[in-house]
mmCIF file of the N, C-alpha and C atoms, coordinates in Angstrom:
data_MODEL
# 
_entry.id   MODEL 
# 
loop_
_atom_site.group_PDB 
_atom_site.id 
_atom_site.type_symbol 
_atom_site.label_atom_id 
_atom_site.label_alt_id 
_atom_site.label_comp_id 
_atom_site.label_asym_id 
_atom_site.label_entity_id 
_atom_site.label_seq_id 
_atom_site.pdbx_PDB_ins_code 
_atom_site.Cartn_x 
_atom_site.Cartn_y 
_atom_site.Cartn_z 
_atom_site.occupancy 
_atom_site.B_iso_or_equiv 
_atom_site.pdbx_formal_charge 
_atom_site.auth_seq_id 
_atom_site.auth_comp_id 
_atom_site.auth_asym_id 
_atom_site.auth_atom_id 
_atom_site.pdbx_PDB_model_num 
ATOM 1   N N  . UNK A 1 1  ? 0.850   -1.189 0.000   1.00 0.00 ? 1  UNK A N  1 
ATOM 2   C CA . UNK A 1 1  ? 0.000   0.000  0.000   1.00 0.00 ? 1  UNK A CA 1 
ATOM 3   C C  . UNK A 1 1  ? 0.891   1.246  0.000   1.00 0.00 ? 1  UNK A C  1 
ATOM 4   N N  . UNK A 1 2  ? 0.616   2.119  -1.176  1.00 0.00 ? 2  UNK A N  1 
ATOM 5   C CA . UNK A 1 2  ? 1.790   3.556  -1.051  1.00 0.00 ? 2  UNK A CA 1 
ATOM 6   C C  . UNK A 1 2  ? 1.078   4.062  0.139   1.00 0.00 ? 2  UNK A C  1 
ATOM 7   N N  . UNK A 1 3  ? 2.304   5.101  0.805   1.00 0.00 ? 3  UNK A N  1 
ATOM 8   C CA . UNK A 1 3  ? 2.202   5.819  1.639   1.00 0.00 ? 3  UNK A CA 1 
ATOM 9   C C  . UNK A 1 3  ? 1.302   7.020  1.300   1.00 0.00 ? 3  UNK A C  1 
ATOM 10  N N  . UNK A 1 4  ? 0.444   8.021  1.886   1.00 0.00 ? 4  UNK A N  1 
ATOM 11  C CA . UNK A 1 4  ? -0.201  9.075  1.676   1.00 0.00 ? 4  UNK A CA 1 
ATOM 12  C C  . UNK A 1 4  ? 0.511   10.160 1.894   1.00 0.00 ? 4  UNK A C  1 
ATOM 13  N N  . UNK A 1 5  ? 1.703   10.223 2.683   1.00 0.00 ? 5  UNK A N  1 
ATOM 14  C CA . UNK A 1 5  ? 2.040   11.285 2.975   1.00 0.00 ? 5  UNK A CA 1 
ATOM 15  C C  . UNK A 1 5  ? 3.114   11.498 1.761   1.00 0.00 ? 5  UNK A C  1 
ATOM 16  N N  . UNK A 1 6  ? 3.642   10.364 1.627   1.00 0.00 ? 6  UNK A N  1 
ATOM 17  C CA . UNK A 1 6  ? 4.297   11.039 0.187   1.00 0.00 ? 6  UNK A CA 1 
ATOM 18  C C  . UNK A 1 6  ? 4.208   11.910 -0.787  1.00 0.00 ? 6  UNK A C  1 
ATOM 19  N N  . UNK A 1 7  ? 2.756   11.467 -0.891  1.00 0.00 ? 7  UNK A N  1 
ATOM 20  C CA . UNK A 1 7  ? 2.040   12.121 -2.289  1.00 0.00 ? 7  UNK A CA 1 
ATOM 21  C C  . UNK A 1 7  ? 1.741   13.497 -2.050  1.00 0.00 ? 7  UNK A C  1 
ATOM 22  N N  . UNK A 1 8  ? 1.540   13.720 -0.713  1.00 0.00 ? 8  UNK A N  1 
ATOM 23  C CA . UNK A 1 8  ? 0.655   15.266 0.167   1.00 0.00 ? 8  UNK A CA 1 
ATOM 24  C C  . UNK A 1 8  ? 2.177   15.621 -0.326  1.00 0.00 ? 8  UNK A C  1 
ATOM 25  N N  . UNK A 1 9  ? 3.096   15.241 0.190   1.00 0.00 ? 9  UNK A N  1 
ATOM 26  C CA . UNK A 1 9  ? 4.233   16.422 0.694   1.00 0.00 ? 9  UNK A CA 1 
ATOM 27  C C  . UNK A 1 9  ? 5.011   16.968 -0.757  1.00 0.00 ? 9  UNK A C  1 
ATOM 28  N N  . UNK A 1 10 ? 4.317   16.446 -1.828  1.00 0.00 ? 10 UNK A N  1 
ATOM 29  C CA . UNK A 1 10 ? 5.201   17.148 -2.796  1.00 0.00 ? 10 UNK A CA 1 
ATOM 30  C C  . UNK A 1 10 ? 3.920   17.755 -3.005  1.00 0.00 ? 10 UNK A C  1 
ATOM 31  N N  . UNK A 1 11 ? 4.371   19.375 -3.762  1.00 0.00 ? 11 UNK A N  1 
ATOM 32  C CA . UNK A 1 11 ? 3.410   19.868 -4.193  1.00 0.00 ? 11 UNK A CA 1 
ATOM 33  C C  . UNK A 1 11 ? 3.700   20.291 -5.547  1.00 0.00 ? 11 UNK A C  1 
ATOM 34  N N  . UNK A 1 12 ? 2.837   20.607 -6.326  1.00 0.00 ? 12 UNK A N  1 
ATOM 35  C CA . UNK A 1 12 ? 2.794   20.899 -7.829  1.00 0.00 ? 12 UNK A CA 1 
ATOM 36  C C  . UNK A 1 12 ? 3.006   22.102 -7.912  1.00 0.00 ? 12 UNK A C  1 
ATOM 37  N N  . UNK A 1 13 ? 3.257   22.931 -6.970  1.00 0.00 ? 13 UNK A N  1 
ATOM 38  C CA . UNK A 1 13 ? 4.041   24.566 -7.153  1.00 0.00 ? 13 UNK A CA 1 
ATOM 39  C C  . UNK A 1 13 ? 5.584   23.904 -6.970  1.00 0.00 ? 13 UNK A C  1 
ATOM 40  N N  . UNK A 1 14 ? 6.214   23.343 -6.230  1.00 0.00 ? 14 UNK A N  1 
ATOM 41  C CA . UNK A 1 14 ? 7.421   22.970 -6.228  1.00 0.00 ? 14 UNK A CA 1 
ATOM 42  C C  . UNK A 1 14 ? 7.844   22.466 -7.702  1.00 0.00 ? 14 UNK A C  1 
ATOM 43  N N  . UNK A 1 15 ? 6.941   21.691 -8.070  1.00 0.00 ? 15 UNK A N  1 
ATOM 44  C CA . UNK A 1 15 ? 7.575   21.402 -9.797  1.00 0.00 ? 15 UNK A CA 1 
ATOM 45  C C  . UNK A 1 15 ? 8.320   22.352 -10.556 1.00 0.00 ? 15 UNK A C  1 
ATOM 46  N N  . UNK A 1 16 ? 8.745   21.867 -11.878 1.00 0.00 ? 16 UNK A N  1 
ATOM 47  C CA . UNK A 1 16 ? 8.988   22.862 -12.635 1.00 0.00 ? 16 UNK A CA 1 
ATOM 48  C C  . UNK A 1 16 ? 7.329   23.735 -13.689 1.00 0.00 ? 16 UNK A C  1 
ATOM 49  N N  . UNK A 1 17 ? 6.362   23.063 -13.672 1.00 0.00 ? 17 UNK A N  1 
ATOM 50  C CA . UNK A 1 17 ? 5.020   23.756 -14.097 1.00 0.00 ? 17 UNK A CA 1 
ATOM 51  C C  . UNK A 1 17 ? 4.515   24.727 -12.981 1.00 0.00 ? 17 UNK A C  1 
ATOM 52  N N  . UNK A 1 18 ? 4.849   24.305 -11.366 1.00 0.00 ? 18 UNK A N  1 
ATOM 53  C CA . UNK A 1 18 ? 4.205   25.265 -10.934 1.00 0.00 ? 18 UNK A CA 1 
ATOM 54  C C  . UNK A 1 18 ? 5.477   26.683 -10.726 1.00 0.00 ? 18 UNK A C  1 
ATOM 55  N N  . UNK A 1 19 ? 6.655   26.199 -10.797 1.00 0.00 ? 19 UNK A N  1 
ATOM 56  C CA . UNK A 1 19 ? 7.414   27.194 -10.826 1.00 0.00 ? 19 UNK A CA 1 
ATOM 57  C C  . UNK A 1 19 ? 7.275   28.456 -12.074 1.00 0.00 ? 19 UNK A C  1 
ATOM 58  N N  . UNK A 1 20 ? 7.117   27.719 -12.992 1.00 0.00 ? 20 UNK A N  1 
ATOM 59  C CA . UNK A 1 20 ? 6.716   29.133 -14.622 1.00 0.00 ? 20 UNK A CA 1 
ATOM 60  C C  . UNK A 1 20 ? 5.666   29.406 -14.275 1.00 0.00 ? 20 UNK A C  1 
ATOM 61  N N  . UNK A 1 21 ? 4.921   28.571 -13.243 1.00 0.00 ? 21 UNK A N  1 
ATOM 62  C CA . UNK A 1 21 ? 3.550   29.718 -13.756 1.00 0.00 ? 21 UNK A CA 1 
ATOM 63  C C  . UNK A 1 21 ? 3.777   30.457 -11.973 1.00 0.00 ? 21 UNK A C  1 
ATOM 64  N N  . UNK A 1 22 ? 4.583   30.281 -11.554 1.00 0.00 ? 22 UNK A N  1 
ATOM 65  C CA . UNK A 1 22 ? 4.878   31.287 -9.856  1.00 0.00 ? 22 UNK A CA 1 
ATOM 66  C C  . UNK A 1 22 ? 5.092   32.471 -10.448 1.00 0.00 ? 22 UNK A C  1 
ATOM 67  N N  . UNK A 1 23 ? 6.304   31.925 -11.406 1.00 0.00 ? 23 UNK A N  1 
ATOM 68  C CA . UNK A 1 23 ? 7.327   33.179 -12.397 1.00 0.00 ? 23 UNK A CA 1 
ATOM 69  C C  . UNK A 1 23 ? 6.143   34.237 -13.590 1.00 0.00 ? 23 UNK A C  1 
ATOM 70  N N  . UNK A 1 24 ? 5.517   33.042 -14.186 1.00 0.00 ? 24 UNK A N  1 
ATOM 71  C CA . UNK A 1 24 ? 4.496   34.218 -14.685 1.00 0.00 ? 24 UNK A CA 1 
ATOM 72  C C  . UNK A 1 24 ? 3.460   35.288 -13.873 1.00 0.00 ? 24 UNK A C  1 
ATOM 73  N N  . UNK A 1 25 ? 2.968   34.563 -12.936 1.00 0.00 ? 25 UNK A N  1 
ATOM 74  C CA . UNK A 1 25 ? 2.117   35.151 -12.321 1.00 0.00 ? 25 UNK A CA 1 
ATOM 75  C C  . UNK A 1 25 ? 2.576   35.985 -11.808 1.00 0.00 ? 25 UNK A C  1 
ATOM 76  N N  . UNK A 1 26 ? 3.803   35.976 -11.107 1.00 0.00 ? 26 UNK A N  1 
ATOM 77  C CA . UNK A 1 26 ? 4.800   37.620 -10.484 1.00 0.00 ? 26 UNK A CA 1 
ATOM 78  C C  . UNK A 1 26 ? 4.879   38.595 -11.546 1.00 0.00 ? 26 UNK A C  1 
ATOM 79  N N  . UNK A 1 27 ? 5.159   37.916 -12.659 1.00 0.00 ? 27 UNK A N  1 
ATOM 80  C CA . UNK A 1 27 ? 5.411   39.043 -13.692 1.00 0.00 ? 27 UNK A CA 1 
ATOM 81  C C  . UNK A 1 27 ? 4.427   39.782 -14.116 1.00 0.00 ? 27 UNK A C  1 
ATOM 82  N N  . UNK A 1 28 ? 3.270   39.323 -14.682 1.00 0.00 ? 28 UNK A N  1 
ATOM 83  C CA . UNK A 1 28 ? 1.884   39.795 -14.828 1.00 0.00 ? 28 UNK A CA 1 
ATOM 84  C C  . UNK A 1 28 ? 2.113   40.682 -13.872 1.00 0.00 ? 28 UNK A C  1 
ATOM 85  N N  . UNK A 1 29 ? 2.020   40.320 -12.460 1.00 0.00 ? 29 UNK A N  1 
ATOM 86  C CA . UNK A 1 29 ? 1.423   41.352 -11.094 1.00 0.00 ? 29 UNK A CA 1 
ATOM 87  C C  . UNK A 1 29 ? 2.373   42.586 -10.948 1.00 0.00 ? 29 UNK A C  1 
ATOM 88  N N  . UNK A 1 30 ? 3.842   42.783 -11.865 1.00 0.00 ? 30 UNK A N  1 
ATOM 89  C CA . UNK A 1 30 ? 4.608   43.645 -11.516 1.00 0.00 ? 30 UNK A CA 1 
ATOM 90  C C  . UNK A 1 30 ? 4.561   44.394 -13.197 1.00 0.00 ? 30 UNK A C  1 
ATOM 91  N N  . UNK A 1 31 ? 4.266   43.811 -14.208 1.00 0.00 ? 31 UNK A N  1 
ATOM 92  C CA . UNK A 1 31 ? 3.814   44.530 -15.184 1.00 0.00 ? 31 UNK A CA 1 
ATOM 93  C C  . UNK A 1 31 ? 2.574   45.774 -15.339 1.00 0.00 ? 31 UNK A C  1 
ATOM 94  N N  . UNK A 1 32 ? 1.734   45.059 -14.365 1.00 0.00 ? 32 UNK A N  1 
ATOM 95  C CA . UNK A 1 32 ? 0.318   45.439 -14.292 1.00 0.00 ? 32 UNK A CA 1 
ATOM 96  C C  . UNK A 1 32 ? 0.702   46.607 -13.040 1.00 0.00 ? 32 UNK A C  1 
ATOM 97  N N  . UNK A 1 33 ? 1.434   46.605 -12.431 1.00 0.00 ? 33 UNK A N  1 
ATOM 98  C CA . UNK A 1 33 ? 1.789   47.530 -11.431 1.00 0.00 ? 33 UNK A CA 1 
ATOM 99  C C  . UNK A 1 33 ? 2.758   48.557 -12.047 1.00 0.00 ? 33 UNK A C  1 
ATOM 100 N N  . UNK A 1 34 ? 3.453   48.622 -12.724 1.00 0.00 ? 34 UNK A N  1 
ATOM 101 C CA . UNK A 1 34 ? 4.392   49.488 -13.776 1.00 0.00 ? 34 UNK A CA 1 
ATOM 102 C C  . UNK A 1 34 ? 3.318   50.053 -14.335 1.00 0.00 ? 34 UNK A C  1 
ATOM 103 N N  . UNK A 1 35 ? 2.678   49.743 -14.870 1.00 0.00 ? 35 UNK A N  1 
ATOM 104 C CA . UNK A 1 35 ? 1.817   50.272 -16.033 1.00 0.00 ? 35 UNK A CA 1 
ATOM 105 C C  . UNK A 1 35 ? 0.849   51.326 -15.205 1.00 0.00 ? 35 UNK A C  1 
ATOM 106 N N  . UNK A 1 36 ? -0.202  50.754 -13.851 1.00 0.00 ? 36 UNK A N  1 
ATOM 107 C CA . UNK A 1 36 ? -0.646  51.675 -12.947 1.00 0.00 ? 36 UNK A CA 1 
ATOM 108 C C  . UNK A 1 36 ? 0.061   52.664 -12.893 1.00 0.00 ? 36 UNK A C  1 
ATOM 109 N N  . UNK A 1 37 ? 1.651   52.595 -12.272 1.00 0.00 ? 37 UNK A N  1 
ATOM 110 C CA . UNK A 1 37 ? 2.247   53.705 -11.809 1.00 0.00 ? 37 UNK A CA 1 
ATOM 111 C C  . UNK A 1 37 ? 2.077   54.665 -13.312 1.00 0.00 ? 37 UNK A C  1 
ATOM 112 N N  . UNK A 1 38 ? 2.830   54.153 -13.742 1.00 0.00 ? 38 UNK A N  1 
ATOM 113 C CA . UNK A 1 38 ? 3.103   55.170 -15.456 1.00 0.00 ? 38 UNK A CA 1 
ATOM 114 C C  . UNK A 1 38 ? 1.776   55.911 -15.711 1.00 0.00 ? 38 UNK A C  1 
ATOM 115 N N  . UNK A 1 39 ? 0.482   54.743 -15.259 1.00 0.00 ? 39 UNK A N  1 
ATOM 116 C CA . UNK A 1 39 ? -1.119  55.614 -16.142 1.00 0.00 ? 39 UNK A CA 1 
ATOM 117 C C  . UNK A 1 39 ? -1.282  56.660 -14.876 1.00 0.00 ? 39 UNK A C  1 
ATOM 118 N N  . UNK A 1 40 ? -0.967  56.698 -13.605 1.00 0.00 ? 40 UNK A N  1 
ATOM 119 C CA . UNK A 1 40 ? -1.026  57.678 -12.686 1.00 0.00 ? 40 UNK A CA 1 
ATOM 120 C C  . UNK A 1 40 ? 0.412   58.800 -12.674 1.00 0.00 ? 40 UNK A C  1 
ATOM 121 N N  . UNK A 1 41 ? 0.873   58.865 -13.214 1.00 0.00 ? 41 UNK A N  1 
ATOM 122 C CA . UNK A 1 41 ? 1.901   59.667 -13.324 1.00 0.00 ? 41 UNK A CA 1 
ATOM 123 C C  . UNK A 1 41 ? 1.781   60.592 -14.456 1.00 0.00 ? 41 UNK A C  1 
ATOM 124 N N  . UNK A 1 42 ? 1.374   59.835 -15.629 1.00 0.00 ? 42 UNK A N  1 
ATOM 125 C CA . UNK A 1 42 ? 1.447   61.108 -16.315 1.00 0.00 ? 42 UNK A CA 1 
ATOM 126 C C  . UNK A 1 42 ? -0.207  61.395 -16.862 1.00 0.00 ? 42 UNK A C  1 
ATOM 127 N N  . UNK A 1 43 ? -1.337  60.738 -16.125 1.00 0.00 ? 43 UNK A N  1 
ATOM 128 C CA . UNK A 1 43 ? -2.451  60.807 -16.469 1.00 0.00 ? 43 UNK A CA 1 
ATOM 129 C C  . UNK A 1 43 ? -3.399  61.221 -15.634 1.00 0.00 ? 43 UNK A C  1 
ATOM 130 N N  . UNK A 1 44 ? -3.122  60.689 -13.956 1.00 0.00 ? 44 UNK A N  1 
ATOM 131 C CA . UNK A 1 44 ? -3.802  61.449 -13.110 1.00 0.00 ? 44 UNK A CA 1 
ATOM 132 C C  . UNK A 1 44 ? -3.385  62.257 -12.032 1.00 0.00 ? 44 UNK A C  1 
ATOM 133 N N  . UNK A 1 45 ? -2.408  62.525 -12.071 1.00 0.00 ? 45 UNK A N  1 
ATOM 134 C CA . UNK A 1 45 ? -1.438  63.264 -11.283 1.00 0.00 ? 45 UNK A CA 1 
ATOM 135 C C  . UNK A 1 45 ? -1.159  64.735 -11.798 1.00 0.00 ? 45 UNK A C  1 
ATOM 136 N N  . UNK A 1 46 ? -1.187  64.749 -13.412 1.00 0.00 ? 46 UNK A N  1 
ATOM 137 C CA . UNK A 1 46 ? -1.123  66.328 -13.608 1.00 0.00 ? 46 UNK A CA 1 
ATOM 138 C C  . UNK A 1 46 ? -2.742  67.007 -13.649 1.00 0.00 ? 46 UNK A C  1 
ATOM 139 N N  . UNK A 1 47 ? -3.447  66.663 -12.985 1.00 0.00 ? 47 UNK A N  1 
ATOM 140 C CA . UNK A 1 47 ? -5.198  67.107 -13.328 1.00 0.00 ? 47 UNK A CA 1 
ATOM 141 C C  . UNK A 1 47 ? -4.640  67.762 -12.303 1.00 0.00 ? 47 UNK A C  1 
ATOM 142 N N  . UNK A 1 48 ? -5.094  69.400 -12.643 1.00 0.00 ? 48 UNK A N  1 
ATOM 143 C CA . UNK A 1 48 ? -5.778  70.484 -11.831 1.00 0.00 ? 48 UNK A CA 1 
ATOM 144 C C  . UNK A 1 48 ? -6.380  70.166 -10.735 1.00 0.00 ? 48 UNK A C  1 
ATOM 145 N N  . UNK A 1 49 ? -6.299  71.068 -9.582  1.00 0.00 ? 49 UNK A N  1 
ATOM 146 C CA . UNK A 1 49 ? -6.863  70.443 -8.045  1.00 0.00 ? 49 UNK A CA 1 
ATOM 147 C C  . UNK A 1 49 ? -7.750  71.536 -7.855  1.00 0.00 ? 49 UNK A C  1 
ATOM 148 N N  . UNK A 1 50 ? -9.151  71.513 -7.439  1.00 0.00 ? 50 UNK A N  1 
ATOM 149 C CA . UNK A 1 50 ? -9.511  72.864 -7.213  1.00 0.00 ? 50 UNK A CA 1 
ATOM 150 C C  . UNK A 1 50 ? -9.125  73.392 -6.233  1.00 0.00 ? 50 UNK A C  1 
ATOM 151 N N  . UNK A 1 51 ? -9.726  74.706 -6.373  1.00 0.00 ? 51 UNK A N  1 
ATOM 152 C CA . UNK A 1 51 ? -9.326  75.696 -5.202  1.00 0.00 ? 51 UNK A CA 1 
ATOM 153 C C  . UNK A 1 51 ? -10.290 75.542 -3.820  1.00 0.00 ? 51 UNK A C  1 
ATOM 154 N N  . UNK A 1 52 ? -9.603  74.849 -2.526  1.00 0.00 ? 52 UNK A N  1 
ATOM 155 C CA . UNK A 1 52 ? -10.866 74.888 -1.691  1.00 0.00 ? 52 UNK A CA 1 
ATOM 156 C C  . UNK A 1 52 ? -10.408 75.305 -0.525  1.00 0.00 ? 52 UNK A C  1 
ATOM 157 N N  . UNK A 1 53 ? -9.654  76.638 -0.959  1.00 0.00 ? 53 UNK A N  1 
ATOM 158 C CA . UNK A 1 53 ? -9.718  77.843 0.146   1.00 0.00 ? 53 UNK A CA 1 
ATOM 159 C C  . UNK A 1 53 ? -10.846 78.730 0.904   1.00 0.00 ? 53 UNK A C  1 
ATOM 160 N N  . UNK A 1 54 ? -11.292 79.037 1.820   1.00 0.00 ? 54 UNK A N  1 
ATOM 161 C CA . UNK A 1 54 ? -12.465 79.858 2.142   1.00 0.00 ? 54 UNK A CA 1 
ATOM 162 C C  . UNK A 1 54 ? -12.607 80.650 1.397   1.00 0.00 ? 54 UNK A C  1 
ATOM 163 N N  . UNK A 1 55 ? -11.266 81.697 0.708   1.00 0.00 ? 55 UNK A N  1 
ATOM 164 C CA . UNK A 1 55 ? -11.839 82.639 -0.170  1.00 0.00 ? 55 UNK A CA 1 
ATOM 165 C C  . UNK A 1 55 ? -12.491 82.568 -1.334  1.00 0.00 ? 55 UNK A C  1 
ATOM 166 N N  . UNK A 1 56 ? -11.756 81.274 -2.042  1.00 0.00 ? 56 UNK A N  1 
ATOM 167 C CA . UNK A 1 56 ? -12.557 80.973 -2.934  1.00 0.00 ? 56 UNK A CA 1 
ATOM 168 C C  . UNK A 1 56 ? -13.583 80.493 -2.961  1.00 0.00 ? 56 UNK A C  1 
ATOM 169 N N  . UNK A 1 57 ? -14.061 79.672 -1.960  1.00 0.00 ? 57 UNK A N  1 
ATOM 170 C CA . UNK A 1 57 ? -15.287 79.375 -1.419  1.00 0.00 ? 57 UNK A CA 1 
ATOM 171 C C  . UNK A 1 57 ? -16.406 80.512 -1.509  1.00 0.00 ? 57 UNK A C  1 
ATOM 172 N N  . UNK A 1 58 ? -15.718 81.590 -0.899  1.00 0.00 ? 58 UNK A N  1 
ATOM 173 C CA . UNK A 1 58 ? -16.862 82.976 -0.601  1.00 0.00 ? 58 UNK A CA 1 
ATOM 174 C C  . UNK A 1 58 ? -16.947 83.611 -2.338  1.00 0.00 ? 58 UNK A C  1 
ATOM 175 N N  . UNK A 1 59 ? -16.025 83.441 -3.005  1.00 0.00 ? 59 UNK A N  1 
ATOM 176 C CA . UNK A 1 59 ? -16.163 84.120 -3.746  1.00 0.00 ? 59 UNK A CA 1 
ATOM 177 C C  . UNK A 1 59 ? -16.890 83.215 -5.224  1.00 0.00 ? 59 UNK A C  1 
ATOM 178 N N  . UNK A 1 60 ? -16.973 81.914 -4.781  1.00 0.00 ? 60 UNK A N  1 
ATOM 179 C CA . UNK A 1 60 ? -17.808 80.884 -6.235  1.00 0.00 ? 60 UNK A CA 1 
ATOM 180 C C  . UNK A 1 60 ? -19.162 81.375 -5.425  1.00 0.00 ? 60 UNK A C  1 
ATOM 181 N N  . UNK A 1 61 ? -19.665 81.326 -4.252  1.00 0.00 ? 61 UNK A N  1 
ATOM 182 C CA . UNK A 1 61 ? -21.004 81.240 -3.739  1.00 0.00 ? 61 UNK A CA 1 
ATOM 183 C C  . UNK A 1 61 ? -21.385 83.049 -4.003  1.00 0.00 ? 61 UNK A C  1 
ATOM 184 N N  . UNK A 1 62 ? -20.734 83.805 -3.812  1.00 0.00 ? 62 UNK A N  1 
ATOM 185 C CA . UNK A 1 62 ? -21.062 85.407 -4.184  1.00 0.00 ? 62 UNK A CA 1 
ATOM 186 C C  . UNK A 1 62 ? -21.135 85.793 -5.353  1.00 0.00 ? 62 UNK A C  1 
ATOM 187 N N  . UNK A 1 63 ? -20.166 85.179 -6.523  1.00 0.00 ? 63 UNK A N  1 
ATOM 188 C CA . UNK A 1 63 ? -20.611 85.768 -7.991  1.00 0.00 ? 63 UNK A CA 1 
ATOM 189 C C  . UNK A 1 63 ? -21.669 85.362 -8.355  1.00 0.00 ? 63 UNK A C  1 
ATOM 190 N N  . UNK A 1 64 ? -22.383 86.362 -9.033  1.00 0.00 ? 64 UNK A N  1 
ATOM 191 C CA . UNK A 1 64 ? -23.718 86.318 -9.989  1.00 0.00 ? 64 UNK A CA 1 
ATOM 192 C C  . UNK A 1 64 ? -23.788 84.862 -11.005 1.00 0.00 ? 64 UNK A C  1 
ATOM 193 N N  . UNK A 1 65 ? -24.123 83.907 -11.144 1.00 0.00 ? 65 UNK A N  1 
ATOM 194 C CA . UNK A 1 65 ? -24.632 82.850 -11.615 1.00 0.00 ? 65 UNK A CA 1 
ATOM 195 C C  . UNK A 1 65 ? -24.982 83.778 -13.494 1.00 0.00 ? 65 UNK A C  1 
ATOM 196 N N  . UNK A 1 66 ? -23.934 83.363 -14.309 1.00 0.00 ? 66 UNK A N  1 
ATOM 197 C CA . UNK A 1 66 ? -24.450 83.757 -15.777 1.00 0.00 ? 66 UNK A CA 1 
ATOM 198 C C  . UNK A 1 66 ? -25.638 83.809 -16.224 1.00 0.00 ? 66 UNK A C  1 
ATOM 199 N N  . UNK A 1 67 ? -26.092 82.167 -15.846 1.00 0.00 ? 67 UNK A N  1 
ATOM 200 C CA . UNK A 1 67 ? -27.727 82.021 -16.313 1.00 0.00 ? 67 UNK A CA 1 
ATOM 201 C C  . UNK A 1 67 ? -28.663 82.761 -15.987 1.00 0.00 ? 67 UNK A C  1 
ATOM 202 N N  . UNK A 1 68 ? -28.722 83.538 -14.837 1.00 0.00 ? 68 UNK A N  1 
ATOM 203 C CA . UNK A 1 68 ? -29.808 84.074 -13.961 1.00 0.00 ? 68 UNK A CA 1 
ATOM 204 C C  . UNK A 1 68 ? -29.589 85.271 -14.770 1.00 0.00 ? 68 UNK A C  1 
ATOM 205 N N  . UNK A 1 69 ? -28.466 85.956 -15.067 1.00 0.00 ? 69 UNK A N  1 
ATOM 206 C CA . UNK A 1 69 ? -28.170 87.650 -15.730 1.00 0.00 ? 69 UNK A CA 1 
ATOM 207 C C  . UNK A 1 69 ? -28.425 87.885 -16.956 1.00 0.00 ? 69 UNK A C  1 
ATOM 208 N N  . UNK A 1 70 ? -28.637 86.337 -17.743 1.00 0.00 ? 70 UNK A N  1 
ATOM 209 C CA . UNK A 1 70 ? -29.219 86.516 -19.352 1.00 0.00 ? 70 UNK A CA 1 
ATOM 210 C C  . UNK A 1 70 ? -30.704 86.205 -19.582 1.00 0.00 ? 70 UNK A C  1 
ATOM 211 N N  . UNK A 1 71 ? -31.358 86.405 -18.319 1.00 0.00 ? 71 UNK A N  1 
ATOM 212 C CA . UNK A 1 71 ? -32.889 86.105 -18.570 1.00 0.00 ? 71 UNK A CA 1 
ATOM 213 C C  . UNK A 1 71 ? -33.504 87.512 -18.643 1.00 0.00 ? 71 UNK A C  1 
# 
């Protein structure tokens, strides 16, 4: 009768199949993370921030609204 524990104690990531796909799967996850950084660097990082100083605050809520002055 084979032993059971034999069979448990090797695992199919230890192989050489589960090793390329350890190696792919890191790579994917550090490609896909390069690429984040790069699409946030030069895509959402230079967007304009508004202004959310009190003054400007007082002064979007105090100017005259366009729509209301062309009726």
């Amino acid at each position: 009768m084979p032993d059971v524990r034999e069979d448990s104690s090797l695992s199919w990531f230890r192989g050489r199949g589960g090793r390329r796909f350890g190696l792919e799967f890191a790579l994917i996850i550090v490609i896909k993370l390069a690429l984040l950084t790069l699409l946030w660097a030069f895509v959402i990082r230079p967007l304009p921030r508004a202004d959310t100083s009190p003054t400007a605050i007082e002064r979007h809520f105090s100017a005259p609204s366009s729509t209301e002055s062309s009726r």
